[in-house]
N, C-alpha and C positions, 0 to 999 in steps of 0.2 A: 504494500500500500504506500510504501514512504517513495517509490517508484515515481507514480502519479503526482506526487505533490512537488517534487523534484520536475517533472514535466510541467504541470501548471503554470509553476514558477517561470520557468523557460518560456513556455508561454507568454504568460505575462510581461516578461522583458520587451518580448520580442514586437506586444501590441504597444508595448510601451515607448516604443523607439520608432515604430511607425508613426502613434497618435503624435509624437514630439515633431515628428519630419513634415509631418503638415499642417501643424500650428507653426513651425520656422517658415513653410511659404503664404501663412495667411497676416501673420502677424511677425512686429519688430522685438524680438526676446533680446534684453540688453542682458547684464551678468546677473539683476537682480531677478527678473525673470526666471533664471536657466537656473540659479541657486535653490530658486521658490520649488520648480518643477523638480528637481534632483532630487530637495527634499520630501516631496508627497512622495515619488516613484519608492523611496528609500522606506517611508512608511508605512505604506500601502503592501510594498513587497515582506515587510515584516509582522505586520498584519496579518499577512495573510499564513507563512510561515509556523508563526508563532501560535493563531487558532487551530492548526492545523494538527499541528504536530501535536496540543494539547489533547484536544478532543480524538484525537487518535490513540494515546496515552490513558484515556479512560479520565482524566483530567476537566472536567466542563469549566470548574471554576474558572482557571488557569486562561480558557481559552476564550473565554466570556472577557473577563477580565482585557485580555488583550485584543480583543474584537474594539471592546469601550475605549480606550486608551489609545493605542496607537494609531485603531481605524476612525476614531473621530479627530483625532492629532492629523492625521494624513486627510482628514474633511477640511477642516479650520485654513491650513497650511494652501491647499490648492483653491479654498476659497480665496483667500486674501492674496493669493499672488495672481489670479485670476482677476479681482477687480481692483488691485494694488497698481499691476503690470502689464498687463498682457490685456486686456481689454479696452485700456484706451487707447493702442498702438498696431492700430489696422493697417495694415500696407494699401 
């Protein structure tokens, strides 16, 4: 099973490098930007990691826990760099 979650992951890089390659041609990402988005991706991808692995562990709490935490930290984070950054700077 820890298989799967190893692919997910990969997955997920991989939507994640795309979703980025076309917001660089929609929109002007200066460093503060690219810092914002690195940081959800980093969140997001431990988030996801980290419920995973928990609730697989037979662990709920653990993985609750970091669903709340890091998956609303990686909310907050791409909200504010979203209309921080990246959404007044339309190409």
């Amino acid at each position: 099973m820890i298989w799967l979650q190893w692919y997910l992951l990969g997955m997920l890089t991989i939507v994640s490098l795309l979703a980025y390659r076309k917001l660089e041609r929609h929109f002007i990402l200066d460093w503060k930007a690219n810092l914002g988005l690195f940081g959800a991706f980093v969140l997001f991808w431990l988030t996801f990691g980290w419920s995973w692995a928990s609730f697989a562990e037979g662990e709920s709490q653990s993985g609750a826990m970091g669903l709340l935490i890091f998956g609303l930290s990686g909310l907050v984070v791409s909200a504010v760099t979203w209309r921080q950054f990246i959404a007044s700077s339309r190409r």
